[in-house]
mmCIF file of the C-alpha atoms, coordinates in Angstrom:
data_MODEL
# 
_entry.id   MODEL 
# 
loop_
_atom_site.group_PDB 
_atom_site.id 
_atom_site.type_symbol 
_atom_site.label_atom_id 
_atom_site.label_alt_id 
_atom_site.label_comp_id 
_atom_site.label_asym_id 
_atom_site.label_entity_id 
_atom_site.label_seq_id 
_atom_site.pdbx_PDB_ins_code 
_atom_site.Cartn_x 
_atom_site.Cartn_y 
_atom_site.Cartn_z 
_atom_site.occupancy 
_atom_site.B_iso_or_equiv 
_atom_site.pdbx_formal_charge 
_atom_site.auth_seq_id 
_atom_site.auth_comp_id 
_atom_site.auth_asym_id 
_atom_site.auth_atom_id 
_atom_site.pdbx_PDB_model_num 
ATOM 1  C CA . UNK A 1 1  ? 79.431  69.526 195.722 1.00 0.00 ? 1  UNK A CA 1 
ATOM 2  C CA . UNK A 1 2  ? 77.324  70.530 192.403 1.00 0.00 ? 2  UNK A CA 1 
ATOM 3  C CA . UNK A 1 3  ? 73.960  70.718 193.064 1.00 0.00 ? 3  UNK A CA 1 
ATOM 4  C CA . UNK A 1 4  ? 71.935  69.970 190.201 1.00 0.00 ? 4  UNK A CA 1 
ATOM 5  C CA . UNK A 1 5  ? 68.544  69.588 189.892 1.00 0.00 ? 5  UNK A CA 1 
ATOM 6  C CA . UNK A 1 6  ? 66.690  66.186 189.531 1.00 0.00 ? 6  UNK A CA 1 
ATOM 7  C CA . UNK A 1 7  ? 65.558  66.915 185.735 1.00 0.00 ? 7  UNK A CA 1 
ATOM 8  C CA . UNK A 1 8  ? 69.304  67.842 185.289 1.00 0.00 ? 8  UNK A CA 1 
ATOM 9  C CA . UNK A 1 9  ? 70.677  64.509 186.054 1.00 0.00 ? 9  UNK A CA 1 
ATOM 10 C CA . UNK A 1 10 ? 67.606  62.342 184.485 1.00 0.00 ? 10 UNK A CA 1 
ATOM 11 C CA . UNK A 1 11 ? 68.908  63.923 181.513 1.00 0.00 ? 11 UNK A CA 1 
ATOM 12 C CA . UNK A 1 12 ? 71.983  63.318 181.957 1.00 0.00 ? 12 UNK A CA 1 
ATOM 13 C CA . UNK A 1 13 ? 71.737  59.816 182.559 1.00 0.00 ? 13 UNK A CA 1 
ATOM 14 C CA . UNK A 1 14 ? 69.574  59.487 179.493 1.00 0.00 ? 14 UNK A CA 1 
ATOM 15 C CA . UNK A 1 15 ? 72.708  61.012 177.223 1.00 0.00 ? 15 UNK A CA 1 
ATOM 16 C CA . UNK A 1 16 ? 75.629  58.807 178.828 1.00 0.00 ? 16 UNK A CA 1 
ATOM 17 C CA . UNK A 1 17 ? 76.474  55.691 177.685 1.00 0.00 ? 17 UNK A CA 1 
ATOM 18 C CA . UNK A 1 18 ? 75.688  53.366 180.725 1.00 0.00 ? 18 UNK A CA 1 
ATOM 19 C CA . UNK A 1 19 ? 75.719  56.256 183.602 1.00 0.00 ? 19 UNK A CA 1 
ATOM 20 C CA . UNK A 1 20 ? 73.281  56.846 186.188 1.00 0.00 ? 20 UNK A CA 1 
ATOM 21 C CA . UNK A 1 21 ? 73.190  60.802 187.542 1.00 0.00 ? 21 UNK A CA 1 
ATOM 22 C CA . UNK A 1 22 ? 71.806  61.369 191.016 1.00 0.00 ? 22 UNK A CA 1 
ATOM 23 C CA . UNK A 1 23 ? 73.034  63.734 193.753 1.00 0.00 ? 23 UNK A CA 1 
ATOM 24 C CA . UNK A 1 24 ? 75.657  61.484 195.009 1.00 0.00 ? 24 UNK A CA 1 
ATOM 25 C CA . UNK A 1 25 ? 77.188  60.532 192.008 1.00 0.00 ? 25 UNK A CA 1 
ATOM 26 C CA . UNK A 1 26 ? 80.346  62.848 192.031 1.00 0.00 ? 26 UNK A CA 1 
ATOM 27 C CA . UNK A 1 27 ? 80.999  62.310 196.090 1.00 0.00 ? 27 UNK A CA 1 
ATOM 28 C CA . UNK A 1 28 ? 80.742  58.371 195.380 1.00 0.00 ? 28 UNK A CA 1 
ATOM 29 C CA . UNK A 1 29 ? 82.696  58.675 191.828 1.00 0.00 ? 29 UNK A CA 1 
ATOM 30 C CA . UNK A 1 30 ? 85.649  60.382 194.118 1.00 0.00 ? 30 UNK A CA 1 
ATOM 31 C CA . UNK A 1 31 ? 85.428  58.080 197.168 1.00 0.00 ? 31 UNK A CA 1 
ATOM 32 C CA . UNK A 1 32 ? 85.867  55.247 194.924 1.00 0.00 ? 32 UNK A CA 1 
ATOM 33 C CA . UNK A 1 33 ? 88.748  56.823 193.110 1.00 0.00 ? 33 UNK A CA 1 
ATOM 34 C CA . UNK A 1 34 ? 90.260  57.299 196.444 1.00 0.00 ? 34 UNK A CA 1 
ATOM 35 C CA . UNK A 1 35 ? 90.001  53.867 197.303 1.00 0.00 ? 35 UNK A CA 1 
ATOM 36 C CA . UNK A 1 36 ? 92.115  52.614 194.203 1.00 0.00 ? 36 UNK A CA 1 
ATOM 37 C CA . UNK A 1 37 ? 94.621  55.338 194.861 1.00 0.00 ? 37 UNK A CA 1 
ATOM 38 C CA . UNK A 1 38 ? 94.755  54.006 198.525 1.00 0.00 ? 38 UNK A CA 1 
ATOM 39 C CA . UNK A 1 39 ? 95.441  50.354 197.048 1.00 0.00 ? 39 UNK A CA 1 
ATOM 40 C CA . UNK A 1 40 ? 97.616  51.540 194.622 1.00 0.00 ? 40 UNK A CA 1 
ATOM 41 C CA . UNK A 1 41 ? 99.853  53.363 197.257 1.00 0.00 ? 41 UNK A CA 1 
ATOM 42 C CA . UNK A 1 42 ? 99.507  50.398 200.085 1.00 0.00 ? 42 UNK A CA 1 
ATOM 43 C CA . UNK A 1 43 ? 100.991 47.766 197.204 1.00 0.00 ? 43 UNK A CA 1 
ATOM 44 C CA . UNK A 1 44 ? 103.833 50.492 196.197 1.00 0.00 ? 44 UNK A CA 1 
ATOM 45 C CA . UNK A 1 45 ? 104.813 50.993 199.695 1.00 0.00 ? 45 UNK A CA 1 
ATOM 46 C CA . UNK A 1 46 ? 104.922 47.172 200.854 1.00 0.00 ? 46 UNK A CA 1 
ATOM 47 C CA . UNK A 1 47 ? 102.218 47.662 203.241 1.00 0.00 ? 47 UNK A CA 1 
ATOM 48 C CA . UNK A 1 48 ? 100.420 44.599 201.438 1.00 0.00 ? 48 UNK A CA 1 
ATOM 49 C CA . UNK A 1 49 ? 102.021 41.938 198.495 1.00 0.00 ? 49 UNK A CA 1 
ATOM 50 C CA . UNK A 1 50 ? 99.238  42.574 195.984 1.00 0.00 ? 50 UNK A CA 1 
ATOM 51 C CA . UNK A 1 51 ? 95.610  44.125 196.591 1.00 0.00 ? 51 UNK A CA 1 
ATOM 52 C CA . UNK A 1 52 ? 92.116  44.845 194.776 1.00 0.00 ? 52 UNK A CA 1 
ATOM 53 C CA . UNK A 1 53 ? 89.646  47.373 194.531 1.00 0.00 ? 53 UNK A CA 1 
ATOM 54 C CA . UNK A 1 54 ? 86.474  46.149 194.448 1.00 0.00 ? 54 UNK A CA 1 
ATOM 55 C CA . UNK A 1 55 ? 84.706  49.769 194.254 1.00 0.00 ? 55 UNK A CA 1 
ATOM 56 C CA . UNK A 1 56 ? 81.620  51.166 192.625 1.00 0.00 ? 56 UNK A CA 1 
ATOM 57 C CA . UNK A 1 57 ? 81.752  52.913 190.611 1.00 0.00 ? 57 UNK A CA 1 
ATOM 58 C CA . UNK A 1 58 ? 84.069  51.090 188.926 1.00 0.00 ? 58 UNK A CA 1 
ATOM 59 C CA . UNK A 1 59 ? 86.430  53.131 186.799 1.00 0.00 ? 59 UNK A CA 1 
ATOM 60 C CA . UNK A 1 60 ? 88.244  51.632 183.959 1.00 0.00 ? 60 UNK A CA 1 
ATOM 61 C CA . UNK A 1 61 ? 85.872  52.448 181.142 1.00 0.00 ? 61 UNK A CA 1 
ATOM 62 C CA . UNK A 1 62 ? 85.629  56.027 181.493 1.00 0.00 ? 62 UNK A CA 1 
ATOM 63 C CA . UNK A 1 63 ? 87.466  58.640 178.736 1.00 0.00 ? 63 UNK A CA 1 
ATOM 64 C CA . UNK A 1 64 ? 89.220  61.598 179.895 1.00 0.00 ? 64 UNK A CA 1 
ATOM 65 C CA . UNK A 1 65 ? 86.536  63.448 179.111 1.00 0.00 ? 65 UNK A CA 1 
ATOM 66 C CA . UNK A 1 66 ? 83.754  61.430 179.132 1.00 0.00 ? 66 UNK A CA 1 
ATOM 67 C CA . UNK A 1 67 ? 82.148  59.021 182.125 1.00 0.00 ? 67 UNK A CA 1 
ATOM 68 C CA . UNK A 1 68 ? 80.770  55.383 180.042 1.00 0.00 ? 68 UNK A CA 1 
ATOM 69 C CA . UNK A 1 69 ? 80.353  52.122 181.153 1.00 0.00 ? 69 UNK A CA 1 
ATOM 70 C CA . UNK A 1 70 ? 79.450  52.846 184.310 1.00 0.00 ? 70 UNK A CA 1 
ATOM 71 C CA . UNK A 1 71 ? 82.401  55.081 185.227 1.00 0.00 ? 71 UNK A CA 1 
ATOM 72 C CA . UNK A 1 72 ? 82.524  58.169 185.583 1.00 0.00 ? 72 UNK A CA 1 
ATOM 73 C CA . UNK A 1 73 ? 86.610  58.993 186.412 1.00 0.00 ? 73 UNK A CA 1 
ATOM 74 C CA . UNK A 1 74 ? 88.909  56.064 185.159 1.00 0.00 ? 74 UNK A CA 1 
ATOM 75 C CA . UNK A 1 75 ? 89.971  55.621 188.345 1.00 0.00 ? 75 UNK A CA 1 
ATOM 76 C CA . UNK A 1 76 ? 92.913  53.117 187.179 1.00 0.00 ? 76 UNK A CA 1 
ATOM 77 C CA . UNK A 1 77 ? 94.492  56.099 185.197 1.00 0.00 ? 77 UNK A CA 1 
ATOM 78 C CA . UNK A 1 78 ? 93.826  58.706 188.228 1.00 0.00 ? 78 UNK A CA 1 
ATOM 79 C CA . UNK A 1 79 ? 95.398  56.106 190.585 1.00 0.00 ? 79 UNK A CA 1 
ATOM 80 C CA . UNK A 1 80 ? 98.415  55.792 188.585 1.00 0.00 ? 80 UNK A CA 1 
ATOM 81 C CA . UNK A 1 81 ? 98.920  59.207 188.023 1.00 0.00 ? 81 UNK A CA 1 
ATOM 82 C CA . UNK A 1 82 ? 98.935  59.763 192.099 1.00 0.00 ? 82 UNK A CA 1 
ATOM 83 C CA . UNK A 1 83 ? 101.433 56.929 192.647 1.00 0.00 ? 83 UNK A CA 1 
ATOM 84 C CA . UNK A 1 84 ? 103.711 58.591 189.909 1.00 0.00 ? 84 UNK A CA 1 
ATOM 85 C CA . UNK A 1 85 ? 102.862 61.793 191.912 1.00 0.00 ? 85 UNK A CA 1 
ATOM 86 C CA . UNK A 1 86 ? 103.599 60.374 195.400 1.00 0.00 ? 86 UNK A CA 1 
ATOM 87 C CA . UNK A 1 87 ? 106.450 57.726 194.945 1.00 0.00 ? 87 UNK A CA 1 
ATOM 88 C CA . UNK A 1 88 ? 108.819 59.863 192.239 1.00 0.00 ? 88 UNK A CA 1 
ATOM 89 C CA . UNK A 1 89 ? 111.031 56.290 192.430 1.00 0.00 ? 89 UNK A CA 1 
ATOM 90 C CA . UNK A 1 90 ? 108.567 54.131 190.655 1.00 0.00 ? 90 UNK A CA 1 
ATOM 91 C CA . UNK A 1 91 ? 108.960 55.291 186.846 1.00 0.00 ? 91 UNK A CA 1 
ATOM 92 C CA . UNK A 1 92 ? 106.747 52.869 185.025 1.00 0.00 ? 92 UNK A CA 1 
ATOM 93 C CA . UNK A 1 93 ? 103.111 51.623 185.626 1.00 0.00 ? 93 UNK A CA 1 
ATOM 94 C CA . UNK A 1 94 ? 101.998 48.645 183.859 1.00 0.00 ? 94 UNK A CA 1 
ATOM 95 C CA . UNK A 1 95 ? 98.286  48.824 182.863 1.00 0.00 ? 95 UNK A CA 1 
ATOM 96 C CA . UNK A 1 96 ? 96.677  45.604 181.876 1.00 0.00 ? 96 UNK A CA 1 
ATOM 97 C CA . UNK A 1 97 ? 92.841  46.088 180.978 1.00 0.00 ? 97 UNK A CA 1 
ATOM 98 C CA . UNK A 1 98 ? 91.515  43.011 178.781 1.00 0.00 ? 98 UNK A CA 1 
# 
């Protein structure tokens, strides 16, 4: 994990559009990509008939270079991109973000 120092992240925070730095920001940020990955994958395997990931932080606003709106990976893009990864079969992904 990056260790960064607490001025670091204050400033941080202060330049990101709706993002709050502190140490466990980027061990939270991938947990909760994990955990839409994991739903993602239990739907596309029939393990469960539909799912949600309620997860924080969320992840649907973020660019792919950029963390906003309180995201800091898009974690809706990341899970798709592992299902396309891990299930070669499924060859389309509807995305529906309104």
């Amino acid at each position: 994990m990056i260790d960064r120092g607490d001025d670091e992240l204050i400033m941080m925070t202060h330049e990101a559009d709706s993002v709050y730095f502190n140490r466990y920001t980027f061990m939270c940020s991938k947990l909760s990509c994990g955990g839409a990955i994991e739903t993602c994958l239990r739907v596309a395997q029939g393990h469960v008939k539909n799912a949600i990931a309620v997860v924080r932080p969320p992840g649907h606003h973020a660019t792919p270079d950029r963390p906003m709106g309180f995201c800091i990976f898009n974690n809706v893009c990341v899970a798709a991109k592992a299902l396309q990864e891990r299930m070669p079969d499924i060859k389309k992904i509807l995305i529906l973000d309104w």
